[in-house]
Structure formats: structure tokens, C-alpha cells
N, C-alpha and C positions, 0 to 999 in steps of 0.2 A: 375558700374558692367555691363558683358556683357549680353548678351540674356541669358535668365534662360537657367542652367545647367540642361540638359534632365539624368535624373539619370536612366529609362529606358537601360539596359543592362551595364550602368559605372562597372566601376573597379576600384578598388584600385588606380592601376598608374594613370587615366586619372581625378580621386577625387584629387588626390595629384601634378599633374599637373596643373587642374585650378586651388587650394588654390596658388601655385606657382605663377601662372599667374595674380594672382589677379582678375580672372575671379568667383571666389567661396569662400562662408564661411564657416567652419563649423556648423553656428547658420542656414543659408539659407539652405546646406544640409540637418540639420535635422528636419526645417522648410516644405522644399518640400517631405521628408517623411512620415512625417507626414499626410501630407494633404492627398497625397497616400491612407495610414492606414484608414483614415477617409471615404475617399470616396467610398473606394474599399473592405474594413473586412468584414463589417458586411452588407453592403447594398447589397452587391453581394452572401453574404453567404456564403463564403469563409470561413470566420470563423477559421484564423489563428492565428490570439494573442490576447491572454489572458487577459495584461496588458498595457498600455502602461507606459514607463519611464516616471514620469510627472519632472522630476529636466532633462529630457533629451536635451533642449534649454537653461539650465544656464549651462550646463555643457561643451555644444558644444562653448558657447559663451566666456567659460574659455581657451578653446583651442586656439580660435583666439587670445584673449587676449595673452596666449602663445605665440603665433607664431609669432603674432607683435613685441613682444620682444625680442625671441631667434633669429628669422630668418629661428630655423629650426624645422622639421617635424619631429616625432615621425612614427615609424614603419606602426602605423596604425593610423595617428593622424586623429582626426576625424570622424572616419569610422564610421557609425551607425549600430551596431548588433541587430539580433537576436535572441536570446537566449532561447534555450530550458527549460521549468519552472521548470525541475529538477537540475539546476543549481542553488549553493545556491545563493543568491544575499542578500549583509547587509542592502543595503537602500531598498529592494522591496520584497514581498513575493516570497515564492517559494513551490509552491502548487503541484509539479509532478502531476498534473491533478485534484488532488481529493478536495472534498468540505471538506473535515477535513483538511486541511493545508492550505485552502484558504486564512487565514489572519497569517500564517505563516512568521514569518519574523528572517532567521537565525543569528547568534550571526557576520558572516562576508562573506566573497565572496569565491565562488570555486577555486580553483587553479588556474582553467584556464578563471576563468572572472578576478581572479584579474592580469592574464599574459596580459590580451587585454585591461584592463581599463589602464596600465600602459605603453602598447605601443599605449597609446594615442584613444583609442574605447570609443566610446559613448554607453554603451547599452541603444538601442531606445523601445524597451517593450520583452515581455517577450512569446512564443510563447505555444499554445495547443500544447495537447501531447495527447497518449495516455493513461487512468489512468493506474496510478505508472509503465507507461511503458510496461504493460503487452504484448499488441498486435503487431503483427507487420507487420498485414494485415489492419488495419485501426485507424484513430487517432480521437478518440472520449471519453469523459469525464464528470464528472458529475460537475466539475469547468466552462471546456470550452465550452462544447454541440460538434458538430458533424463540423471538417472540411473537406474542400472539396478538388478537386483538380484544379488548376487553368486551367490546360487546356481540361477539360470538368467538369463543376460543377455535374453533376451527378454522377460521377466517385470520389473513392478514393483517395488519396494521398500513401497511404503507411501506415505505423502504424512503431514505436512511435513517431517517431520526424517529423510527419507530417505536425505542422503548421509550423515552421522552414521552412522544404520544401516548402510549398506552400506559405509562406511569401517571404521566395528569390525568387523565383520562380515569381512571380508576381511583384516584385521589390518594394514592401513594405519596404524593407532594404538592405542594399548595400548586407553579408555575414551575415550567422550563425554559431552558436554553435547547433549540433544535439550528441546525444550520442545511442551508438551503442553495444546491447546485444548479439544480433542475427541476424540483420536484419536494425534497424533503423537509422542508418547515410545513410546505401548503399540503404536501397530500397525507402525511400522518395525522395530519391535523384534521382532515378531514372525513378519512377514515374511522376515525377516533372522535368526531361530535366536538372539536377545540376549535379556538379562533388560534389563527398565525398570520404572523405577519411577513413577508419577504420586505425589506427596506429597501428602498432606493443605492443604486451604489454608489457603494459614496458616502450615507448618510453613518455609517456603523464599521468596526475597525476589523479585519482579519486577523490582526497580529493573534498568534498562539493559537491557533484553529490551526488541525493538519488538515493542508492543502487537497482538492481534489482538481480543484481548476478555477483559478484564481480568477480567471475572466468572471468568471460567473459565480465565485463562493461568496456567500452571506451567512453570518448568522444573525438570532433572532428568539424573539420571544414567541412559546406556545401555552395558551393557558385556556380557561375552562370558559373566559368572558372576554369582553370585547377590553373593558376597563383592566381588569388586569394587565393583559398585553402589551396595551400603550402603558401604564407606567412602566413596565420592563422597557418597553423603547427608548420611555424619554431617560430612564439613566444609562443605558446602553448608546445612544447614540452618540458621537462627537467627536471631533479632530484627533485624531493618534497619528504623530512623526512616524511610527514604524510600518502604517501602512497608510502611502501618497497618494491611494484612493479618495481617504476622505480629506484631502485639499479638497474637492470639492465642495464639501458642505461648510465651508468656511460661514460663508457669504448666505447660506440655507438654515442655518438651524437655528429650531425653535425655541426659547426659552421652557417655551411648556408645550404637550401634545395632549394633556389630558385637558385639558380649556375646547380642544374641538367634540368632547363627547357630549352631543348635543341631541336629546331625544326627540326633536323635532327635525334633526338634518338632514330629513329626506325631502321635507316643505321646498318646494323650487328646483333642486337636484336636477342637473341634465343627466339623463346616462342613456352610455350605447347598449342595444343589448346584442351581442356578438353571439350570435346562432353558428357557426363556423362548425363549435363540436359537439353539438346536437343534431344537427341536419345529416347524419350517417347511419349505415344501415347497422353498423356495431351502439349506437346511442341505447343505453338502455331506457324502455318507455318510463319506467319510474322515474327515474332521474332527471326524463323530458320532463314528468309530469309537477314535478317539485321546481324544476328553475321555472317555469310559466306561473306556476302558484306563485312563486318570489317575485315576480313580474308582475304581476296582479297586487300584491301588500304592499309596495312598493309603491304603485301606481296611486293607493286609493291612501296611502299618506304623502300625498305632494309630490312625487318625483316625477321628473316628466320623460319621455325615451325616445331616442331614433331607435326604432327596431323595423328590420332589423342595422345594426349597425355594419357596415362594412370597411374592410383593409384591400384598397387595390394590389395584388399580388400577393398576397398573406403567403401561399402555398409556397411562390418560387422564393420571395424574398426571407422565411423563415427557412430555408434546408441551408445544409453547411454550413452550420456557426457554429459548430464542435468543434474544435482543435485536442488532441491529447496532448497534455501536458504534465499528466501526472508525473513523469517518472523525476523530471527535470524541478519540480517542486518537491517529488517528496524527499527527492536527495536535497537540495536547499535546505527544509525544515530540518533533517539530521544534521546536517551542516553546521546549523545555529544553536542545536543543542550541545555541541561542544563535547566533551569528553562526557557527560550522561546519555550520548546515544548511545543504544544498545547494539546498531548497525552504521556505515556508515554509507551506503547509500541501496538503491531498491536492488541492484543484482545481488549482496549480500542478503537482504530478506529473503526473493526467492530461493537461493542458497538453502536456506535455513530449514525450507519445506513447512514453514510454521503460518501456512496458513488454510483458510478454509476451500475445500479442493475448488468452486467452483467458481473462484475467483481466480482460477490458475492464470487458465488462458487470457486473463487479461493483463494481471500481474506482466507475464510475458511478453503481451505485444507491445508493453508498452517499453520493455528492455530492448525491444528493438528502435524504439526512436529515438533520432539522431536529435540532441539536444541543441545542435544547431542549426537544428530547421525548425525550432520552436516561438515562435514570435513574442514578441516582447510586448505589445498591443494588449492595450485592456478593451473595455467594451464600447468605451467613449473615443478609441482613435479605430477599433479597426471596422476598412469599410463594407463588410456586409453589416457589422451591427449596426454601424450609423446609418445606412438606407434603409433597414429596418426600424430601425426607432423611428427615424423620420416621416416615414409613410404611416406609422400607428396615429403619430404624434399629429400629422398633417389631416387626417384622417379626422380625427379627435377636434382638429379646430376647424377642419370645415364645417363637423355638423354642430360646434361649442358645445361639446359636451366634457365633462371635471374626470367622467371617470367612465370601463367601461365595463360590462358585467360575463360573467358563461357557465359555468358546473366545474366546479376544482376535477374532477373525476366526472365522465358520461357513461362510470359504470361500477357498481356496487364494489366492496374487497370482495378480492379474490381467494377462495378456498387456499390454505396454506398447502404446496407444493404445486399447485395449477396455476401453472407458465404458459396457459393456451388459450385460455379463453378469455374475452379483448377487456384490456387493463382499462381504457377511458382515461388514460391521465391526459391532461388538458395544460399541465405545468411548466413542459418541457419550454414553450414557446414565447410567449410575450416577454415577460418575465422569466427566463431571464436575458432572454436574446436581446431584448431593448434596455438593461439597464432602469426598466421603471420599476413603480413599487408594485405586489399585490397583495392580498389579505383575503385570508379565506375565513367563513366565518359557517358557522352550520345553517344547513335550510330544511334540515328534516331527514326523516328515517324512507328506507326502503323497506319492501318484505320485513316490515314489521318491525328491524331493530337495526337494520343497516343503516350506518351514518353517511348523511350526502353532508357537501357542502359550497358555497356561495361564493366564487371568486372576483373579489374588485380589485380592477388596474384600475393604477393615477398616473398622471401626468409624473415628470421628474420630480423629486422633491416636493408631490401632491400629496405626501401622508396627511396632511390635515382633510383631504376632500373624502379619502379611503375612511378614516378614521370616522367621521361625521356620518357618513353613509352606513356604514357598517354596525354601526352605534345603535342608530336610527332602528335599523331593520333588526336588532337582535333586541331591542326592548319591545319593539312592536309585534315581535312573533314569538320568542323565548324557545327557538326547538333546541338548546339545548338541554339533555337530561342524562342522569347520572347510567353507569352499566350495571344492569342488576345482580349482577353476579356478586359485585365488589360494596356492599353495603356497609350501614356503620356498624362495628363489633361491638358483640357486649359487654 
């Protein structure tokens, strides 16, 4: 074999290249990250996975054995993931953060872990989150303790799928699985220098994700490049009976997503540029100073702009589209676990006292709601989202524009335990209030190592227009780059 495969910023293609070459195994891949995880989680403080796969080197070594034999490669053959812990996993717990599901172990795999175990994925462990997803300004548990961010430990990650982030991110694992409420596929991701994508609803299956709020849950691919991500999408995404969300995409799905990575696909590109949460007195000027710079590389490869772009009523027509509904899901999800719950519905978790203290108060209020006043409505029947979408949507074709742009974040991560000073998340609203797609992709560093990043909405079921654009502007710029802390080992 040749010189150790430096997995330090690899891809997909050039993983599946050396196995090609006979330069790489899938047993040594997930050998070397391994050691990675070892050297770099916990000694650094980092503090991004939870678990690790321990069948993850007979699994990998199954692959090879495959590959020996067929000659050929599986979508993702061998790829070592990291998986958000609220993903159900058969062979491995699935704790969504909390010390009451710690040794949780579901009856079989989510939708979308058994789409990647089957296009040949290794899940390599299992990442922190924040408990049951709550936050989505930092990712901290009474499972996992407190992770950081790789490119300044001081600093956050994002909140909920922040080990995720901060495990790609650090090159702990080639790509992840993060999922996405409000905030957590786009702002870890961004936080963290990754590309994510939030899919259309619809387009990708809930089944086996523990629920936060089903109106609005997605999960989703995070990875280090734009091409990575959409291959995770395109085997992630499509029709699952067990959740009638994606009836939807019946009629919508693509044969392929990776056909729109087009380094030209900014040539003609209409886009809005939605100045909404920059134009405030909390905007931080770096971050001003990077989305206008994006504006400008964008502009001077073909793309053309309404800026600024506008949403009549943006302000009234996005407030109250929260509903709580946790409690009424998470009791369902136990429900269907059958006799391997651990509880059997959320007044026994609180019971339990098994969780992290400053999710109490929520835990609770949500044991006070009456599950018959919790509506049945996903985002496509009820009507404040549908006059929200509408007006984005109406908005979007008067001026014909595919897609529209703003700052994932209008403001650097935040020091770990500083809950005061203004977060800038910009995610809670378009996406996911309207049901469309976005994708956040990086635009460059602040104060020297802070990661910004780049958010495109599309139209419903536009991931082909996100995906072109995003493509586009991350070959033409490249601010992706690795955290210097986490280098290759010797």
C-alpha cells in the first residue's frame, strides 16, 4: 500500500479513488479515523462523539471483502459517518442527548441511516447533540457534557447537531448526518466552515429521528464540500410509507442531484439578496463585510441580483409558527418502540430526574400541554405557514428570481456559556417556516478564524437551483479550510 491516505479535508471521490487505486482500504480508513477520534475528542475537549461504532473495523473489513469480489463500489462504499444520536441506530444506542435513553437501543435503523448503511456507509460513532435537540445556540447534554468548537475551543459550535459539526469539521469522519428544526443542520454547519443542507419537506423521510417538532424536523447531510453533501442527499432522499410527508416528492425526485454540480452555475443565476438580517443594529460588521464580498464573487461570475430583495410582511407574517409539540411526539416515538423503551412516555423521563438541569423548565412546560390541543397540520396545510410560503414564494416570482441569499448567522459563535450577547441566527425563519429548501455553504472567516457562512433558499423542491449556486460560489471562492488545532497525526 502507498503512503498513508492523509483523510485530513478527503472526499468521497478521492476515498473511492484510492480504494480504486489500491492505494486504500475501507478497514485502514476507518482505522485512521479512528485514531483521529482517539487522539483529538476528548483530549482536546472537543467533545464531539458520544459513542463510538465498536463492530465499525468488521464492518469496514466486510466492505473490502466486497469489493474484492464484485470489483465494484457502492455509492458510498466505505465512507465513515457521523451520525447525529438522535438517529435511531438497531446495533447502537440512541440517547438524543439525554441520560434517560443512554442505553436506549431502538427496535431497527432511521430511514436515512439504513439509506447510507445500504449505499455501502460505515457508521463510525455516534455524535453529541444538544439535549432532545432543544437549543440551537449551543450543543450540550447531560449524555454528552459540553462540545466545543474546532476552530476556537472557547467558542460554540452551534446547537443541536453540533458534535456532528465539529466532528466533520475536525476530520474525525469523512461526512455526517445532522437534523434540522430550526436551526441545526444550517447553523453548526456554519459555525463549523461545512456545507448543509436543510431539504425541502418532503423531499427526505423522518421515520427513526426522535421527534422535536415534526412540523418542521428534517434531517440531512453536513460535510466539508458542496459535492459531498449532495451525494449524501441523493441517497437520502425518497418516498418512505412510514412518514406521508414524502408523498410529496413522489412526483419531485430526482434521479440524480449530483448532474446539477455545475462550476459555472452562477452564469445567468437570478438571486434575491435579502438584507432583512443584516440591516440591524445587532449585525455584526464582519459578517456585513463577507455577505457583500459574496455579492460581489457572485456577481462578477454571471449571477444577476434584485437587491435588495424584499417579503411584504416578512416580520408579521413569520411570528407564531411555533407550536409545541414535543411532548405529544416524544410520547408517540416511545410508543413505537415497543417493549425497548426505556420510559413510556415524557412525565416518566422527568420522573427520572435524568436529565441535563437546564432543560428542566422545558421538559415541564411541555408536560403541561394538553395533547388535545395539538394540531394535526404539517407545514403544507396549516394556515400561517401557507401565507408564509406564499408571500416568499410570490415575492420570488415577481421579481423571477430561483433562489434567495442572507448570512446563516449576522454574528460570530458565541463564547461557550455566553447566552447574552446577540446570537445572529437567521435560520429560525424561511426555512423552516415555509417548507422550502436552504443550504448553507461557507463565505469566509471573521476575526481571523471565526467561520461565517452563506445561506441559499429555493424554491420547493428547487435543490437543483441551491445546489448549482452553491457549487458555483464554493469552487470560485474555496473559504473552506481545515481547524488548525486538528491536523494530520504522525
Amino acid at each position: 500500500m502507498a503512503a498513508e491516505f492523509s483523510v485530513v479535508e478527503t472526499s468521497i471521490g478521492e476515498i473511492h479513488r484510492a480504494l480504486e487505486a489500491g492505494e486504500l482500504t475501507c478497514r485502514r480508513l476507518v482505522e485512521i479515523y479512528l485514531r483521529r477520534i482517539e487522539a483529538y475528542d476528548k483530549p482536546t475537549g472537543l467533545n464531539s462523539v458520544i459513542l463510538v461504532n465498536p463492530n465499525a473495523v468488521k464492518r469496514a473489513q466486510e466492505l473490502d471483502e466486497e469489493y474484492a469480489r464484485t470489483g465494484v463500489l457502492r455509492p458510498l462504499h466505505g465512507v465513515p459517518f457521523i451520525v447525529k444520536d438522535n438517529y435511531d441506530t438497531h446495533d447502537l444506542p440512541t440517547s438524543a442527548g439525554s441520560l434517560a435513553l443512554k442505553d436506549s437501543i431502538p427496535p431497527d435503523d432511521a430511514f436515512q441511516v439504513r439509506r447510507i448503511r445500504e449505499a455501502g456507509a460505515v457508521v463510525l460513532a455516534k455524535s453529541n447533540m444538544a439535549e432532545w435537540a432543544f437549543s440551537p445556540y449551543l450543543t450540550e447534554s447531560s449524555h454528552g457534557g459540553t462540545t466545543r468548537n474546532p476552530y476556537d475551543l472557547e467558542r460554540v459550535p452551534a446547537g443541536s447537531s453540533g458534535g456532528t459539526g465539529a466532528a466533520v469539521a475536525a476530520n474525525l469522519g469523512a461526512v455526517g448526518l445532522g437534523t434540522d428544526t430550526g436551526n441545526s443542520i444550517r447553523g453548526p454547519s456554519s459555525h463549523c466552515c461545512l456545507v448543509g443542507i436543510r431539504s425541502t419537506m418532503g423531499l427526505t423521510s423522518r421515520d427513526g429521528i426522535v421527534p422535536l417538532n415534526l412540523r418542521n424536523d428534517i434531517g440531512g447531510p453536513m460535510a466539508r464540500n458542496v459535492e459531498d453533501a449532495v451525494r449524501v442527499l441523493e441517497v437520502i432522499a425518497g418516498h418512505d410509507p412510514a412518514d406521508p410527508i414524502t408523498e410529496r416528492c413522489r412526483d419531485k425526485l430526482l434521479d440524480s442531484y449530483t448532474r446539477f454540480l455545475e462550476a459555472d452555475g452562477l452564469e445567468g443565476a437570478r438571486i434575491g439578496v435579502f438584507r432583512h438580517f443584516t440591516e440591524t443594529e445587532t449585525a455584526d460588521l464582519q459578517v456585513k463585510a463577507l455577505f457583500d464580498e459574496a455579492v460581489a464573487d457572485m456577481e462578477a461570475r454571471g449571477a444577476v441580483f434584485v437587491d435588495p430583495f424584499e417579503i411584504p410582511d416578512f416580520e408579521e407574517l413569520s411570528k407564531g409558527l411555533w407550536e409545541e409539540r414535543f411532548r405529544v411526539e416524544i410520547d408517540e416515538y416511545l410508543a413505537g418502540m415497543g417493549d425497548r423503551a426505556p420510559y413510556r412516555d415524557l412525565k416518566e423521563i422527568v420522573d427520572s430526574g435524568l436529565y441535563y438541569p437546564p432543560v428542566e423548565d422545558r421538559l415541564k412546560r411541555n408536560l403541561e400541554v394538553d395533547p388535545e390541543t395539538v394540531k394535526t397540520t404539517d407545514v403544507y396545510q396549516e394556515p400561517k405557514n401557507v401565507a408564509f410560503r406564499e408571500a416568499v414564494l410570490d415575492a420570488m416570482e415577481a421579481h423571477g428570481v430561483e433562489a434567495i441569499i442572507y448570512p446563516t448567522w449576522s454574528n460570530p459563535p458565541r463564547k461557550v456559556g455566553d447566552m447574552e450577547s446577540p446570537h445572529g441566527d437567521n435560520s429560525q425563519r424561511i426555512p423552516p417556516g415555509t417548507g422550502l429548501p436552504g443550504l448553507t455553504v461557507p463565505m469566509g472567516f471573521t476575526y481571523g478564524d471565526l467561520p461565517a457562512g452563506l445561506q441559499i433558499v429555493g424554491r420547493l423542491f428547487g435543490e437543483p437551483d441551491i445546489i448549482r449556486i452553491a457549487y458555483a460560489y464554493e469552487q470560485s471562492t474555496g473559504h473552506r479550510r481545515p481547524p488548525i488545532a486538528f491536523p494530520e497525526l504522525p
